[in-house]
N, C-alpha and C positions, 0 to 999 in steps of 0.2 A: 504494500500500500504506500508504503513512503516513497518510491520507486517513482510513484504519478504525481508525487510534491515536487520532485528534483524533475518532473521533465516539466511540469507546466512551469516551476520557476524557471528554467533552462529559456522554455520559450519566450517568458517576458523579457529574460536578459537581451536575447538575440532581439527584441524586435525595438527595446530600448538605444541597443548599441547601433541599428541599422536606423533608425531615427535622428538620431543624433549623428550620425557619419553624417546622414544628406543634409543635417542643416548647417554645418560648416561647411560642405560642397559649395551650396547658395553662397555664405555671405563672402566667398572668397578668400583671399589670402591679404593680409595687410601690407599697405604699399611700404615700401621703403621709403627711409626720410629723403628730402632734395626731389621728388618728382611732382612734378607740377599736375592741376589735375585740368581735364580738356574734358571740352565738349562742345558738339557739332549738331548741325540741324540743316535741311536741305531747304531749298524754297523758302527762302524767310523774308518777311518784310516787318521792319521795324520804325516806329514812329517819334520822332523827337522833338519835345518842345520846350522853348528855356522858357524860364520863371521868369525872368528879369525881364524881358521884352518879348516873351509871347511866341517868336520867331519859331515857326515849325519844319523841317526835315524830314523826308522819307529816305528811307533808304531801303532797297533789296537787292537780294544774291541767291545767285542760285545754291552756291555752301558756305554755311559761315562758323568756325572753327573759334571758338574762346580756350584761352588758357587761365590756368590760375596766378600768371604774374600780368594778369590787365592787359594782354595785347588779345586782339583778335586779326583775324583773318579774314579776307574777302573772296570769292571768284566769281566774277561774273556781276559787278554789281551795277546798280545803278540808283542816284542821288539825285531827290527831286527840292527845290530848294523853295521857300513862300513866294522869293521874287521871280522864278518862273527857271531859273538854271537848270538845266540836268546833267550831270556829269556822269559816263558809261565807259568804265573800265575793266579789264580781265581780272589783274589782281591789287590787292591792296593788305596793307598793313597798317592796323590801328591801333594805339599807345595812350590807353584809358591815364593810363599814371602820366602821362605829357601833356593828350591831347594831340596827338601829331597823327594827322593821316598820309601815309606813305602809299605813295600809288604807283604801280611798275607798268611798263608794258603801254601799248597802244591804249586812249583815252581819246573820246570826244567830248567834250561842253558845250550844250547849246543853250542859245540864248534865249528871251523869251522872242523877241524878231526873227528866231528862227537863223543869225547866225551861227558859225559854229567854228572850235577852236582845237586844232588838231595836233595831238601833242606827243609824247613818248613819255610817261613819268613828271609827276610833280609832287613835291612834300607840302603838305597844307597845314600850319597852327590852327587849331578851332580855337585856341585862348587867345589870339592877334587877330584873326580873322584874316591870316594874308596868307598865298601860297607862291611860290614859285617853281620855275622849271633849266632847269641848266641845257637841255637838250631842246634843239631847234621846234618853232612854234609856227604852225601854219593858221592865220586868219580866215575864212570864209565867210562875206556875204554878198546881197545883193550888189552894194556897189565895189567891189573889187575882193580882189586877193592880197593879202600883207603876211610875209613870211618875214622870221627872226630869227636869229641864236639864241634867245631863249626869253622869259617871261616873270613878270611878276604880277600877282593875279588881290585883289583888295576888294573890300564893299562886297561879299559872299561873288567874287567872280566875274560881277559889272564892272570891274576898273579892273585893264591889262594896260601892264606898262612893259613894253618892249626892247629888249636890250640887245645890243649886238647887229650889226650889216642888218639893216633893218628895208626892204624891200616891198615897193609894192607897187599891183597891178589894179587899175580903177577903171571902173566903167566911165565911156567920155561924157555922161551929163552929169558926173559929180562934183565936178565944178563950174557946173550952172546953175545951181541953188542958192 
């Protein structure tokens, strides 16, 4: 009779110990110190708007990658600005502890008149509100083309000031106004 004591306890043991295996399976293994912790999200749009003056921002991407030292990740984004700007870049890099938006790669801005500013990389302060570009800057609009060696951009991206062999091609009635 004691025989069926020692196997039912036997079996509470085993189903005890096989409970507790899988619940340390779930919660994983703990990280080692120094790794930083990520997370990512497909399709995202995110909406931003300061206290101080109201001033709203959209922004989306097709992937957007956070780490735990405050930077994020862009691919594919695109920034739509209250004064009508959109700026449409591959990738970028954002610096919550600076505030710096780092943009790599081909980028267009257009304007609300539907110009547009075609560029390769430019580093933007959102705490100065100014950006610039070290790599040649192509103008686009209705009245002409204006290429540069590079850019500095003020006022959310309505004020380009252009630096370097500064070139351009105008439609002839823009100097009949």
């Amino acid at each position: 009779m004691w025989y069926k004591y020692v196997l039912v306890l036997a079996v509470i043991v085993i189903i005890a110990l096989i409970i507790l295996y899988s619940q340390n399976k779930e919660m994983g293994s703990p990280l080692k110190s120094g790794y930083a912790l990520t997370r990512s999200a497909t399709n995202v749009v995110m909406f931003e708007r300061k206290k101080d003056t109201g001033k709203t921002m959209v922004v989306s991407a097709k992937e957007v990658v956070e780490t735990g030292d405050q930077v994020t990740y862009l691919k594919d984004f695109h920034v739509v600005q209250q004064k009508g700007v959109k700026i449409n870049g591959k990738d970028a890099i954002y610096d919550r502890n600076r505030s710096i938006l780092e943009v790599k790669g081909p980028v267009n801005i257009e304007t609300k008149d539907g110009s547009q500013v075609l560029l390769t990389g430019f580093v933007w302060d959102r705490e100065s509100q100014k950006a610039f570009s070290k790599n040649p800057v192509k103008l686009e609009g209705r009245e002409g083309i204006i290429v540069a060696d590079a850019a500095e951009f003020s006022d959310e991206f309505t004020q380009i000031a252009l630096i370097g062999r500064v070139h351009a091609k105008i439609a002839q009635n823009f100097l009949n106004h």
